[in-house]
VEXDREN-2710 file (C-alpha; in Angstrom, 1 decimal):
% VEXDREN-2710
k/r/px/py/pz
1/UNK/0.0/0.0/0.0
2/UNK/1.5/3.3/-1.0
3/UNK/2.2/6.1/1.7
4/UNK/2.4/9.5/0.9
5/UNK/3.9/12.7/3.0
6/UNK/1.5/15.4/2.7
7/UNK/0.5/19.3/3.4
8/UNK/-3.1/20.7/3.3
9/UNK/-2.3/24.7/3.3
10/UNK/-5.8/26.8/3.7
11/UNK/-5.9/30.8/4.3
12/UNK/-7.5/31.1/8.1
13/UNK/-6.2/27.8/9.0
14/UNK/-3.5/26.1/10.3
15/UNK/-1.2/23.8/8.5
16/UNK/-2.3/19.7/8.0
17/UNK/0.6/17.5/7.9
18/UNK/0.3/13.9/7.8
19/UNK/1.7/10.4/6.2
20/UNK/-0.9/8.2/5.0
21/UNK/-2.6/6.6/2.1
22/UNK/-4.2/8.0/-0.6
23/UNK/-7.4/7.1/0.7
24/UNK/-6.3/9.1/3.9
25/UNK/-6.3/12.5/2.3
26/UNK/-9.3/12.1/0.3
27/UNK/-10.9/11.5/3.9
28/UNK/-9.0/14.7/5.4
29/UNK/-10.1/16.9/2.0
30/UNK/-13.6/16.0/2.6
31/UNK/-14.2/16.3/6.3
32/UNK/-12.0/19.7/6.7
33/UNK/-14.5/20.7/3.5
34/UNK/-12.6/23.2/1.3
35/UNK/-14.0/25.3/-1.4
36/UNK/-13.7/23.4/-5.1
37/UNK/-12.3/20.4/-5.8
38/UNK/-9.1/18.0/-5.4
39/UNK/-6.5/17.7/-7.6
40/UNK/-7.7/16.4/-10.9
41/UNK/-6.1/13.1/-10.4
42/UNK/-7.5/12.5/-6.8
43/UNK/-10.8/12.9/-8.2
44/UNK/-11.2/9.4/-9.3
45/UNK/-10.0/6.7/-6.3
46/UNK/-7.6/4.3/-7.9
47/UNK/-6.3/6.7/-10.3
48/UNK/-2.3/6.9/-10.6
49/UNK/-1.1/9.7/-9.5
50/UNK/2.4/11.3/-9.6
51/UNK/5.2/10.4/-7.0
52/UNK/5.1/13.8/-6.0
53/UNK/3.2/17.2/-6.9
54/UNK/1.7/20.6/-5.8
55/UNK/-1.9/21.3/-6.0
56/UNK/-3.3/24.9/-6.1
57/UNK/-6.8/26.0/-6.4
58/UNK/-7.7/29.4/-6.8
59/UNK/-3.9/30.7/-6.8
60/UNK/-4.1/34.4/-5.0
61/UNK/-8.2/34.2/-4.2
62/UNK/-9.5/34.5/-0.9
63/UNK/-10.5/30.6/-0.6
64/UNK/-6.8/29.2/-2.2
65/UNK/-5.4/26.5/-0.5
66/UNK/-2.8/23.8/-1.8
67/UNK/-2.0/20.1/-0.9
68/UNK/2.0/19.1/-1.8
69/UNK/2.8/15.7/-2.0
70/UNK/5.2/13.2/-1.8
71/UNK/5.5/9.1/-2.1
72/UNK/7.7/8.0/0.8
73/UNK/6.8/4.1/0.5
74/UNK/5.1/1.3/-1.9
75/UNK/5.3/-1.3/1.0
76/UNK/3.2/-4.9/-0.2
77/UNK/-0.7/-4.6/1.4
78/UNK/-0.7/-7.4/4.5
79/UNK/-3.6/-8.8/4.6
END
């Protein structure tokens, strides 16, 4: 199951840093409820996305916020 480092940056709040799955952030982007969408290749669960990237939406607007990225693992799912 693939890890990823990540950063949730909102005007107003404070900074959301965490390491989990994919699955993890879409739960954090949902509940913490920010204006717009996800990165275009979150949108679809069990898409690939990119080892490591920047999101921005609405760059200098009132509502931006961003999510950075970064794989850290690919470790084998135990189950």
């Amino acid at each position: 199951m693939t890890h990823y480092a990540w950063t949730i940056k909102a005007r107003g709040r404070q900074d959301i840093k965490n390491v989990t799955t994919l699955a993890g952030i879409y739960d954090v982007l949902r509940i913490i409820d920010l204006p717009g969408f996800a990165p275009p290749e979150f949108v679809t669960m069990g898409a690939e996305i990119s080892d490591h990237g920047h999101y921005t939406y609405n760059e200098g607007g009132d509502d931006e916020w961003s999510l950075i990225w970064t794989k850290v693992d690919d470790a084998p799912n135990k189950g």
